[in-house]
PAVEXDREN-265881 format. One record per residue (C-alpha): residue in three letters; x, y, z. Coordinates in Angstrom, 2 decimals, padded with zeros to 5 digits, always signed. Example, Ala and Ser with C-alpha at 12.3 -4.5 7.8 and 13.67 -1.06 7.14 Angstrom:
2
ALA	+012.30	-004.50	+007.80
SER	+013.67	-001.06	+007.14
***
This chain:
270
UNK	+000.00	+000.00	+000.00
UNK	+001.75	+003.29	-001.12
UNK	+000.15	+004.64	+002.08
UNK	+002.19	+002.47	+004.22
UNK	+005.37	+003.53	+002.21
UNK	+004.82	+006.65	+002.72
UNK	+004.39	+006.68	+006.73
UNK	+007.23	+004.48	+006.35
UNK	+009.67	+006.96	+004.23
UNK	+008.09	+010.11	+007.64
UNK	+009.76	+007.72	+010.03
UNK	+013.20	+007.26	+008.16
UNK	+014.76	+010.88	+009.56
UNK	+014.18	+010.62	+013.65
UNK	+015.49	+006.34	+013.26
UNK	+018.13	+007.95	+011.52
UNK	+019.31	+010.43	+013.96
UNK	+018.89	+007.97	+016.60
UNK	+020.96	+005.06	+015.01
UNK	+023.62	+008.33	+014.44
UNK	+023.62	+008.93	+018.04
UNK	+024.00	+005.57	+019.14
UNK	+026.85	+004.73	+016.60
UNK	+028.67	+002.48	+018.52
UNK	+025.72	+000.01	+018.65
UNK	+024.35	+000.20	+015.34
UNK	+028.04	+001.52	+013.11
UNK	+026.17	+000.26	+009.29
UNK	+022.77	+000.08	+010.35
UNK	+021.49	+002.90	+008.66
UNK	+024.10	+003.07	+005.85
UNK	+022.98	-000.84	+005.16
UNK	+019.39	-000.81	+005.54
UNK	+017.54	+002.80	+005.33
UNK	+019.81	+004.49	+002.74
UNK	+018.98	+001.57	+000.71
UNK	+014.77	+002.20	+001.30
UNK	+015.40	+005.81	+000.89
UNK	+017.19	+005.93	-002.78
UNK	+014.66	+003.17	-004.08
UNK	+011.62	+004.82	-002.88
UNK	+013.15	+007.94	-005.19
UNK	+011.55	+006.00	-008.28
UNK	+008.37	+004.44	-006.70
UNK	+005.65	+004.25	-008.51
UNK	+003.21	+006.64	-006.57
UNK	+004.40	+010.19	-006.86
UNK	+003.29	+010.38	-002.67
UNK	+005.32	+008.12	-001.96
UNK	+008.40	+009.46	-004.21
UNK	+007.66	+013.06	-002.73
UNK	+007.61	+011.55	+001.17
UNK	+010.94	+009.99	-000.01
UNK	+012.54	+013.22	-001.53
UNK	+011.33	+015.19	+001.73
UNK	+013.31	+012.45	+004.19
UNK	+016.66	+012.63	+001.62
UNK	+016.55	+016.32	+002.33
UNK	+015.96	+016.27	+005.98
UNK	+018.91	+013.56	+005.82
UNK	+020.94	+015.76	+004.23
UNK	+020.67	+018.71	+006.78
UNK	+021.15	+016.27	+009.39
UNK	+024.75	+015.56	+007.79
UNK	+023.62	+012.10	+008.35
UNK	+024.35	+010.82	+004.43
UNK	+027.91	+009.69	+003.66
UNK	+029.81	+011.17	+000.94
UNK	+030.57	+008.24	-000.86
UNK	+026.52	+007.54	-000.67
UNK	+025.79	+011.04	-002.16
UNK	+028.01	+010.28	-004.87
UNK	+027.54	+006.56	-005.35
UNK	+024.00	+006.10	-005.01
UNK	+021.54	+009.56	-004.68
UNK	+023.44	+011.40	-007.53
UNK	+023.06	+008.70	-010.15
UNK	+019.50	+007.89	-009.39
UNK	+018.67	+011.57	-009.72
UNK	+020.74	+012.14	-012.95
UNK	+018.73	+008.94	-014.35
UNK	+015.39	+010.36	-013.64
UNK	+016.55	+013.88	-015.17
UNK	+017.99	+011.88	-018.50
UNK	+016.05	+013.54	-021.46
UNK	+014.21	+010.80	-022.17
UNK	+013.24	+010.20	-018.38
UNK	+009.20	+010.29	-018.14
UNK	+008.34	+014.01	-017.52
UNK	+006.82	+014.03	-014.36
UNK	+009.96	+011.99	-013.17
UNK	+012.34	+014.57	-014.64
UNK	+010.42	+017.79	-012.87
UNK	+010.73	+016.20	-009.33
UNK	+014.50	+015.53	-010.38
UNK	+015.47	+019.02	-011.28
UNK	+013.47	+020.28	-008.21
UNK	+015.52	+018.28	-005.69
UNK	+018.84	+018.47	-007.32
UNK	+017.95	+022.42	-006.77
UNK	+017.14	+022.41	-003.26
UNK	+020.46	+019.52	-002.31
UNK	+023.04	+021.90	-004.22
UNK	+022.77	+023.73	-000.84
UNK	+023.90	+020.64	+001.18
UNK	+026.38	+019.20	-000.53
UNK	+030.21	+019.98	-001.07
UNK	+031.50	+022.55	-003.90
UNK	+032.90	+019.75	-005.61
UNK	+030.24	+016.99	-006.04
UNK	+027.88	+019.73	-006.94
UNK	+030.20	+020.80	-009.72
UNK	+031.51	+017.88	-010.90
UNK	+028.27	+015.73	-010.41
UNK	+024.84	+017.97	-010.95
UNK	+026.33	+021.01	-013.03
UNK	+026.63	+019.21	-016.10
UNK	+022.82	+018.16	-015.61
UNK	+021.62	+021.39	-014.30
UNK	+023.00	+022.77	-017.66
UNK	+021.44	+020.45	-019.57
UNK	+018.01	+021.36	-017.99
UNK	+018.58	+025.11	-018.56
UNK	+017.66	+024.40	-021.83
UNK	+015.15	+021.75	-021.65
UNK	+012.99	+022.70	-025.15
UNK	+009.70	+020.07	-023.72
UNK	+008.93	+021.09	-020.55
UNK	+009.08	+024.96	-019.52
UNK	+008.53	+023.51	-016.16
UNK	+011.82	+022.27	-015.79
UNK	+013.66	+025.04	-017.44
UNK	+011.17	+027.16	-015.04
UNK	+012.45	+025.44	-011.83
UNK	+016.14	+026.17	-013.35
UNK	+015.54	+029.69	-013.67
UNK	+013.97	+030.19	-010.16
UNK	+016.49	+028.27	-008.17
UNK	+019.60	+029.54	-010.35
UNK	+021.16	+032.12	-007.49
UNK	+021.04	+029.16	-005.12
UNK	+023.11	+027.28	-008.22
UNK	+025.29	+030.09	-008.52
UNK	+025.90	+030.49	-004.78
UNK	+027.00	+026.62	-004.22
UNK	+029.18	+026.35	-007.44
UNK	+030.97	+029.53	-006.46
UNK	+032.29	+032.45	-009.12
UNK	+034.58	+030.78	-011.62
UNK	+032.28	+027.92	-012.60
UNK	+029.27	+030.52	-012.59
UNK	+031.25	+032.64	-015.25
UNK	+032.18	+029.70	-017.33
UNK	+029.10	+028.04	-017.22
UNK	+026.08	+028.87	-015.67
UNK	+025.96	+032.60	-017.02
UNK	+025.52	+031.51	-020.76
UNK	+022.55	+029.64	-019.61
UNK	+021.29	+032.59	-017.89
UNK	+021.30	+034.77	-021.07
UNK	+018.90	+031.77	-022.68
UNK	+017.04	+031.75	-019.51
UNK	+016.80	+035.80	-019.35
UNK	+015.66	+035.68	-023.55
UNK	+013.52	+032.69	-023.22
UNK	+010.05	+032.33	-025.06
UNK	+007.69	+032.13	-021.97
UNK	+007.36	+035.36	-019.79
UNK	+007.57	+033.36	-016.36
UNK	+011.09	+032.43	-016.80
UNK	+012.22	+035.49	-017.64
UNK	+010.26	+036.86	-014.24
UNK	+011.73	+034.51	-012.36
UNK	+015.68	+035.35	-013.61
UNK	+014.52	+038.92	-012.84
UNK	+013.54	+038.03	-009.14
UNK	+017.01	+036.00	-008.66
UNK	+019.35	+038.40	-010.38
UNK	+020.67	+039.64	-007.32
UNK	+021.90	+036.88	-006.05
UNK	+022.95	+035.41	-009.44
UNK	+025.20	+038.92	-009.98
UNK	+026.44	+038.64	-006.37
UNK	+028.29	+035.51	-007.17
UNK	+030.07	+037.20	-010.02
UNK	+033.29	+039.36	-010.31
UNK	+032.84	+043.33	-011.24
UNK	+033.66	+043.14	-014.77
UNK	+031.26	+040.85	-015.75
UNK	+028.25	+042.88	-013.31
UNK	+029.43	+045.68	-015.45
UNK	+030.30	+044.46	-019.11
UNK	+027.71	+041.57	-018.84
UNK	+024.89	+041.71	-016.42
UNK	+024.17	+044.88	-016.90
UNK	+023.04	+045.20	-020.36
UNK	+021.07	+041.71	-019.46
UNK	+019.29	+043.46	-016.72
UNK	+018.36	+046.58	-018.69
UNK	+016.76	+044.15	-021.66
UNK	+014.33	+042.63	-018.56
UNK	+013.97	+046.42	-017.30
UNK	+012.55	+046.89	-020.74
UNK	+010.71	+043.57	-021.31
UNK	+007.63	+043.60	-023.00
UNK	+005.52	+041.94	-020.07
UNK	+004.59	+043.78	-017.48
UNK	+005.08	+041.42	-014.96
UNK	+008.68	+040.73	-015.71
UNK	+009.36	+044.46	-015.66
UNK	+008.23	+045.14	-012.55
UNK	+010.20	+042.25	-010.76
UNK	+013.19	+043.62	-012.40
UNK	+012.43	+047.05	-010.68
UNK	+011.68	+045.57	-007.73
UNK	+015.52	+043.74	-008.13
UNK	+016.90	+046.98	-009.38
UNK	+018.64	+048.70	-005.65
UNK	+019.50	+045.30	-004.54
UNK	+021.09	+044.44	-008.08
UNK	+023.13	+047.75	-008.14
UNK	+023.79	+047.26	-003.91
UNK	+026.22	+044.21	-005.22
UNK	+028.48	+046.92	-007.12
UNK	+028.87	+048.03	-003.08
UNK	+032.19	+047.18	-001.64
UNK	+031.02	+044.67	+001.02
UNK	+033.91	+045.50	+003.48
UNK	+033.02	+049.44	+003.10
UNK	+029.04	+049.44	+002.81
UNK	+028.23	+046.44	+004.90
UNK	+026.01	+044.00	+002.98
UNK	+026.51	+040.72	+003.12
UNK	+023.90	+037.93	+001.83
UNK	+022.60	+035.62	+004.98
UNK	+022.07	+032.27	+004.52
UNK	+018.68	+032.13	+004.10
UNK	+019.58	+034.00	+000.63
UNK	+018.40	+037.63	+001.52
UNK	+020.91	+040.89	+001.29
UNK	+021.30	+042.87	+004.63
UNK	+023.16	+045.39	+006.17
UNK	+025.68	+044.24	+009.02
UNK	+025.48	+047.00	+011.76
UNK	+028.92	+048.61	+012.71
UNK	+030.32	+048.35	+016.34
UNK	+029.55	+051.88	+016.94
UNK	+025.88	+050.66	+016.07
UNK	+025.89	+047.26	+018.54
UNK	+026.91	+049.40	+021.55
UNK	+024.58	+052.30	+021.07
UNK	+021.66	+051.95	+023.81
UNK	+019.63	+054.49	+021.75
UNK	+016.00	+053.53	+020.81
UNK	+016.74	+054.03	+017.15
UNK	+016.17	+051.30	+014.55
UNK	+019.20	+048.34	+013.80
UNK	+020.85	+048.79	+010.60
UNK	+020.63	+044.99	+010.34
UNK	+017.76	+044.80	+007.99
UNK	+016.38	+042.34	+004.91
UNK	+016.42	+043.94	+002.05
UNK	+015.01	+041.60	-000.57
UNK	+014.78	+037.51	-000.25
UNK	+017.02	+035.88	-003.00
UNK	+015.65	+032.58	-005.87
UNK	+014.39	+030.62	-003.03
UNK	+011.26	+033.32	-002.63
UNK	+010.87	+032.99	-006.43
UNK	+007.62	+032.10	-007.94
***
């Protein structure tokens, strides 16, 4: 019963953390028997059960609890399988959607070497928008865990297709990320290259991707700040804020902090 699979796949995380704390008396138990249950209810049948599944691999994930070898070995390839071009289509959207939200989690390296490629790949999916959709909404978060050189060499070109593409909702969504997509990126190319691109969605024909591209405009330009100089920094929940100065922390005054959100990054996208 897929209902049973699924209860199953809520109990996974807390047996996990418990076999974790009490290593000594159970050292392969969960590398033997639930990282097994977890990977193979990634391709079940019943899209609850596959969803219940992706939920526990991400709340696995957080813990720390997954080996490296395992994230390598076993989770990567099933995910790059279901994300294959000819991998059935609802299959392939709840692939590109979880190899977004584990880029996060997982070192610098295995998401380069490992999901990049793929993530690439999906940029340009030409069947479904949805996936190239999911691309262009998490592609700060991309940007942020592959760090500036591989971001420059490869994700920007597929941000340009992204920024240009057909369907007005991924352009929106580039719009809503482009802070944090031009925050990962040197000067020169904020100037010589992500400027002009954000001027072309300033100027879009849709209404609705110009105004999320003027509601991205001061946060865009604060990343031409000089972080050590104006204070901003980008939290890890994605959003841009000001760090308050000393002189600020020991003030008793009643006046406001300077430690304020100024715009959420991709993960808010729609």
């Amino acid at each position: 019963e897929p209902t049973v699979r699924t209860e199953l796949m809520e109990q996974i995380p807390p047996i996990a953390i418990f076999l974790q704390e009490s290593r000594p008396k159970f050292p392969t138990a969960f590398f033997e028997y639930l990282m097994p249950i977890v990977v193979r209810y990634l391709t079940d049948v019943n899209n609850q059960v596959r969803k219940a599944g992706q939920e526990a691999l991400l709340i696995l994930l957080e813990q720390d609890l997954v080996a490296q070898s395992d994230i390598e070995n076993k989770v990567c390839p099933i995910l790059l399988d279901l994300s294959a071009p000819d991998s059935d289509d609802e299959y392939k959207v709840e692939a590109v959607n979880i190899i977004c939200k584990m880029a996060s989690m997982l070192s610098r390296a295995t998401v380069e070497h490992m999901l990049l490629p793929r993530f690439c790949e999906l940029c340009s999916d030409g069947k479904l928008f949805q996936v190239r959709k999911i691309c262009a909404a998490n592609f700060g978060d991309i940007c942020n865990a592959v760090g500036q050189e591989a971001t420059e060499r490869l994700l920007i070109p597929k941000f340009f297709e992204l920024c240009s593409d057909s369907v007005w909702g991924m352009r929106k969504a580039c719009a809503e990320c482009f802070m944090a997509v031009s925050y990962t990126t040197s000067p020169e190319v904020r100037r010589s290259k992500l400027s002009p691109l954000f001027i072309s969605l300033i100027s879009d024909t849709c209404r609705w991707v110009r105004q999320a591209a003027f509601q991205s405009l001061g946060p865009f330009i604060s990343t031409f700040a000089n972080p050590s100089s104006a204070g901003l920094y980008i939290r890890e929940d994605g959003t841009l804020s000001i760090r308050p100065s000393a002189q600020d922390g020991n003030s008793n005054s009643c006046q406001p902090s300077n430690n304020i959100t100024v715009i959420s990054s991709s993960a808010n996208a729609v």
